[in-house]
PAZAPA-4460 file (N, C-alpha, C; in steps of 0.05 Angstrom, whole numbers, plus 32768, in hexadecimal, padded with zeros to 4 digits):
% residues 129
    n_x    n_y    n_z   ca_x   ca_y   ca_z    c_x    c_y    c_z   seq   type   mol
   7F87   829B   8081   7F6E   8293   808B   7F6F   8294   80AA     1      X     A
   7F62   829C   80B4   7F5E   82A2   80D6   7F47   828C   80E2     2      X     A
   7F4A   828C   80FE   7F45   8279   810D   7F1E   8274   810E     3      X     A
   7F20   8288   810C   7EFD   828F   80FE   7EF8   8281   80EC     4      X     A
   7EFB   8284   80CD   7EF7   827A   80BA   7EF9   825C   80B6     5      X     A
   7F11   824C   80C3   7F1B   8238   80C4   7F04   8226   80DC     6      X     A
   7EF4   8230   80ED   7EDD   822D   8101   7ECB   8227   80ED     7      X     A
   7EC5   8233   80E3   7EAE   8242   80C7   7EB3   821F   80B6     8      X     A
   7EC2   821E   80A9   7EC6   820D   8095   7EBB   81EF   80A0     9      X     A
   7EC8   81F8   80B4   7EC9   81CE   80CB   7EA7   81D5   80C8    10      X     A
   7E91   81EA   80D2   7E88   81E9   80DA   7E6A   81D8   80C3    11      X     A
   7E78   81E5   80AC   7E67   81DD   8092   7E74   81C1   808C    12      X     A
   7E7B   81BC   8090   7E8B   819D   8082   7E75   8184   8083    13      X     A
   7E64   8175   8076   7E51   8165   8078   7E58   8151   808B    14      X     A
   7E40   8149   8090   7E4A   812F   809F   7E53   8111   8097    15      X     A
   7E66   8107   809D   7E72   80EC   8095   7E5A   80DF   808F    16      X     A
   7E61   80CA   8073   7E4E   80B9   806D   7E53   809C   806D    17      X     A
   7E48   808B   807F   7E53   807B   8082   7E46   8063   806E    18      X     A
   7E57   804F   8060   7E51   8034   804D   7E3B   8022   8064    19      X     A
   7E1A   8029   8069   7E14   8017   807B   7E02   800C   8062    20      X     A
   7E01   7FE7   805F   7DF4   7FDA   8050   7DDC   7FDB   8056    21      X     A
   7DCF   7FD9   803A   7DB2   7FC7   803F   7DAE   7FB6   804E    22      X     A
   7D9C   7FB3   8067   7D99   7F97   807B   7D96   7F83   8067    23      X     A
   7D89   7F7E   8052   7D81   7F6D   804B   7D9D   7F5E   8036    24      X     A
   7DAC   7F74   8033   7DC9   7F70   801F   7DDD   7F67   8043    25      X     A
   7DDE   7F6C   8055   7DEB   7F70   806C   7DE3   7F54   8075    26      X     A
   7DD2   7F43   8075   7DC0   7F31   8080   7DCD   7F16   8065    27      X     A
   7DCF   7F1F   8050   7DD7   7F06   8042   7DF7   7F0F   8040    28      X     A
   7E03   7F1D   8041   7E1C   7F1B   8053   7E2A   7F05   8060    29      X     A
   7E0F   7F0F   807F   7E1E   7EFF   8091   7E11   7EE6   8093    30      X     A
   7E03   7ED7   807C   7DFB   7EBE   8073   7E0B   7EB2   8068    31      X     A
   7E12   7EBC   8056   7E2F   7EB7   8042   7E48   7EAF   8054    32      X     A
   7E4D   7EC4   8067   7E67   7EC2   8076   7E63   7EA3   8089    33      X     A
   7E49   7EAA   808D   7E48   7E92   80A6   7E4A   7E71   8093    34      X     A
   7E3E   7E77   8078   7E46   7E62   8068   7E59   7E55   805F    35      X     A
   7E72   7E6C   805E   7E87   7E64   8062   7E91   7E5C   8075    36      X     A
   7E8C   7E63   8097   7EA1   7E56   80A8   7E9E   7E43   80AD    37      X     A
   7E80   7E43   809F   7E71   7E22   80B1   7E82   7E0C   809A    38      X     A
   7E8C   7E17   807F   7E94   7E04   8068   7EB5   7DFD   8076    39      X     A
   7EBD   7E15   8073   7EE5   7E10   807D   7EE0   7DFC   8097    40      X     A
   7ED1   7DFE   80B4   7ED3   7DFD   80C7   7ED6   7DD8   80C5    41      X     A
   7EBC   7DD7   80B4   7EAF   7DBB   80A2   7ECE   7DAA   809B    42      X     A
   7EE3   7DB3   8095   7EF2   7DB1   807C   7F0C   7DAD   808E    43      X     A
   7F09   7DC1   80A1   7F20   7DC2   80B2   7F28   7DA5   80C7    44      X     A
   7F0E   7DA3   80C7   7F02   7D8C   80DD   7F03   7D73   80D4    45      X     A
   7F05   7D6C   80BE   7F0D   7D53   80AE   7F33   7D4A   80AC    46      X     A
   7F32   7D39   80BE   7F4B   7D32   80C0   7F56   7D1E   80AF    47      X     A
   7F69   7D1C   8099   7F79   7D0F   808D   7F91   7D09   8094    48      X     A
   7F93   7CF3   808B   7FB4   7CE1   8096   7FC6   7CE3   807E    49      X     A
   7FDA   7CE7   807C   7FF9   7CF2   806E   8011   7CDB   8074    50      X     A
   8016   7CDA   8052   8027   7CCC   805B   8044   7CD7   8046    51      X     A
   8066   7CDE   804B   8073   7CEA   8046   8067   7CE0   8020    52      X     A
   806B   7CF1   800E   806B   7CEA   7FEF   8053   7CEB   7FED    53      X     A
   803B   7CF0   7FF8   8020   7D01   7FF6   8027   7D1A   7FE8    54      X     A
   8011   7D20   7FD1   8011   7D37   7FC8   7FF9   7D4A   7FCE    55      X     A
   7FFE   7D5C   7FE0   7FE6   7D6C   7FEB   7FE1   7D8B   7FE2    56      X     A
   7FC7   7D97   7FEA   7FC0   7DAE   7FE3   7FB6   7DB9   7FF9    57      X     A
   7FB4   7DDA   7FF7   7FAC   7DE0   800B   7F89   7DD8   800D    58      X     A
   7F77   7DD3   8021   7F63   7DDD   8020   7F45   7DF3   8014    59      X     A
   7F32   7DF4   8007   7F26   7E10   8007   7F25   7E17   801F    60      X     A
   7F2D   7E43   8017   7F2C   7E4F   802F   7F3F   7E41   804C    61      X     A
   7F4B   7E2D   8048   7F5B   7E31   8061   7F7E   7E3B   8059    62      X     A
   7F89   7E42   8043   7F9D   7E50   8042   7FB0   7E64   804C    63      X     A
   7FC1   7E62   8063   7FCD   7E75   8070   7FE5   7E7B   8070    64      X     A
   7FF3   7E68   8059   8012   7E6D   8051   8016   7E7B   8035    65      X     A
   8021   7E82   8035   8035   7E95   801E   8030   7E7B   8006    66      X     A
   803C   7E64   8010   8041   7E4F   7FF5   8035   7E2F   8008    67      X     A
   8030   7E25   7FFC   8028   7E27   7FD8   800E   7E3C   7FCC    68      X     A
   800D   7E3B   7FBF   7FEC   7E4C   7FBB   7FD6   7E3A   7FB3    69      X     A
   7FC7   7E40   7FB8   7FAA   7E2C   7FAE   7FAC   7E22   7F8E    70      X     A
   7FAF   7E0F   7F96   7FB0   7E01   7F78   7FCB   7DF5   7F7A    71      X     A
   7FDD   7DF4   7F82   7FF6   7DF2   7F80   8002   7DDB   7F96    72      X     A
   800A   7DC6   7F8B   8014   7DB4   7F9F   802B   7DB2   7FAF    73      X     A
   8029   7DA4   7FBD   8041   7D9F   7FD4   8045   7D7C   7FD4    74      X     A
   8057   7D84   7FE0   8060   7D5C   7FE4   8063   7D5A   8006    75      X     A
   8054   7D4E   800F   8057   7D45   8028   8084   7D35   802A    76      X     A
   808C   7D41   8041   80A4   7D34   8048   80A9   7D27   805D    77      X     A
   809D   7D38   8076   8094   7D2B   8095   807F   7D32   8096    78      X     A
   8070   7D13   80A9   805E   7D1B   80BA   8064   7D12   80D4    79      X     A
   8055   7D1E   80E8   8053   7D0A   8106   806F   7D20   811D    80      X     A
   806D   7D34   810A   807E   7D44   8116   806D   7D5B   8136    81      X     A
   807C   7D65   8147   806E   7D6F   8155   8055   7D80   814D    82      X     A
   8041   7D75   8154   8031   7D93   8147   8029   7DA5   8163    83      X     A
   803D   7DAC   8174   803D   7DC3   817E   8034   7DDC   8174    84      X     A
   8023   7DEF   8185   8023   7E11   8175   8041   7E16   817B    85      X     A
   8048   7E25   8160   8061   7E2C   815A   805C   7E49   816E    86      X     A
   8059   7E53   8181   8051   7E68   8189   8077   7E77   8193    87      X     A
   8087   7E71   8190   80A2   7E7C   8190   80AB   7E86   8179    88      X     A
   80A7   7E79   8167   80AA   7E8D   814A   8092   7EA6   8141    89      X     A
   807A   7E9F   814A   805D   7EAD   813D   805E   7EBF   815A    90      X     A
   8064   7EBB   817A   8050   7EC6   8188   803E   7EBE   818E    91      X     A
   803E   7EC4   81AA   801D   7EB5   81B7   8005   7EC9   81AF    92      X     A
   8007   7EE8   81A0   7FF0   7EED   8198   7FE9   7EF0   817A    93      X     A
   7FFF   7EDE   816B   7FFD   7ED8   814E   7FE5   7ECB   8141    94      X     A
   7FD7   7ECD   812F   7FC2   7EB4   8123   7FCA   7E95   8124    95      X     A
   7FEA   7EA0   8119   7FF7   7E88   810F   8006   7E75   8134    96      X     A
   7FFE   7E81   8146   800B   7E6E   8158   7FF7   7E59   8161    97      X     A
   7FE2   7E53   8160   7FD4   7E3F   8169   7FD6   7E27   814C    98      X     A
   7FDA   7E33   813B   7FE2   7E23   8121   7FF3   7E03   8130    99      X     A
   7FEA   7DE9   8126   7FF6   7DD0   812A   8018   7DCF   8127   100      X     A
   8014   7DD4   810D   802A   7DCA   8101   8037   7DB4   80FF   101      X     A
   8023   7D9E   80F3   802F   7D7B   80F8   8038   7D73   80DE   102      X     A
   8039   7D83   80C6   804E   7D7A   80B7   8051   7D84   80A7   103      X     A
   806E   7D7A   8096   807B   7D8C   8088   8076   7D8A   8062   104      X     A
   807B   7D97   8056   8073   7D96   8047   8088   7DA7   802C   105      X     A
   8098   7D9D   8014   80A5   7DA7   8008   808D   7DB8   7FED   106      X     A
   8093   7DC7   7FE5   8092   7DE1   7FD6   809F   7DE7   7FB7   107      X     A
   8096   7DEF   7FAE   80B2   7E00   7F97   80AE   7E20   7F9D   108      X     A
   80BC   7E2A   7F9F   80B5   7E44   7FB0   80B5   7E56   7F9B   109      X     A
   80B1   7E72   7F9F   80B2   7E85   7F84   80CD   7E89   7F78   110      X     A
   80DE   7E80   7F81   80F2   7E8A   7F6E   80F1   7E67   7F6A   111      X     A
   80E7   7E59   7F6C   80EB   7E3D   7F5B   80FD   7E28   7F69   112      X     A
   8101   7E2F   7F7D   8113   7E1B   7F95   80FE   7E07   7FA6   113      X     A
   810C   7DED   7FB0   80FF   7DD8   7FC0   8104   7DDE   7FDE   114      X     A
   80ED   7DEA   7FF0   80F5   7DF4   8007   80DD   7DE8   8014   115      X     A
   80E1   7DDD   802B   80CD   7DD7   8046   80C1   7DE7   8058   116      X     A
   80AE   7DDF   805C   80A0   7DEA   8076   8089   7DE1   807E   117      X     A
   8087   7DEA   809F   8079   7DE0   80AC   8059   7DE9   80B3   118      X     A
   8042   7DD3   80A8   8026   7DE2   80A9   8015   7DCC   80BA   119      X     A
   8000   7DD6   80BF   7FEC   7DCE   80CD   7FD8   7DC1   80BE   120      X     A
   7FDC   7D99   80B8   7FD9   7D84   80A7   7FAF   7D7F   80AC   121      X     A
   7FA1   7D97   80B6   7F83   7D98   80BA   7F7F   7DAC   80A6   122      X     A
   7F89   7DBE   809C   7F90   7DCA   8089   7F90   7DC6   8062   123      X     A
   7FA3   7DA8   8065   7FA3   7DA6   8050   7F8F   7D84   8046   124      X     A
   7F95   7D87   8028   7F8C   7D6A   8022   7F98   7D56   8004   125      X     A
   7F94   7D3F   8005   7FA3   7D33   7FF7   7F9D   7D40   7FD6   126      X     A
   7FB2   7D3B   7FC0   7FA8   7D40   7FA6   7FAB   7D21   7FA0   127      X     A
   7FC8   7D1B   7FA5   7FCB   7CFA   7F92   7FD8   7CF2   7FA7   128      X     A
   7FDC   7CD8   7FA3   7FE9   7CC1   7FBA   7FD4   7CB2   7FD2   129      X     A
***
């Protein structure tokens, strides 16, 4: 095939079609979305007090660790710990560096082990205790 033909081909090729919504499907969208941030933001903003032997969950929609998963508890171990942004482990242009991190929280992890770590306690909320 020569440089001609290969001109030729590009030249017929239709034009890209792009996924643009219905305004009116596009419009309850970004009603929906805004209903959500206004709910997490709601949720985020409610501050609870922890005390070690608390059994907590994550939040709706505020979930940003690996474990536990929604539905799945944790046991408070510390609280009152620095809640510095961890921004030396994450990076100062990470999501996760402005994160608190005021306390800790044990796990059963996927292979079924008792392991700690440290989350941001606006995040979560009590189940029992």
């Amino acid at each position: 095939m020569n440089l001609a033909s290969l001109l030729e081909m590009q030249d017929q090729k239709p034009e890209p079609q792009f996924d643009v919504p219905d305004p009116d499907i596009r419009a309850a969208r970004v009603d929906q979305r805004i209903e959500q941030l206004t709910e997490c933001f709601t949720s985020f903003s409610e501050i609870q007090v922890f005390e070690p032997g608390d059994i907590v969950e994550w939040k709706p929609g505020l979930k940003i660790s690996r474990y536990p998963e929604y539905g799945e508890p944790a046991i408070v171990t510390q609280v009152g710990i620095n809640g510095l942004p961890d921004v030396e482990s994450h990076g100062p242009g990470s999501a996760y560096a402005n994160e608190r991190y005021d306390i800790i929280l044990a796990v059963i992890d996927g292979e079924g082990d008792f392991s700690q770590h440290r989350f941001d306690s606006r995040r979560l909320r009590k189940v029992i205790g």
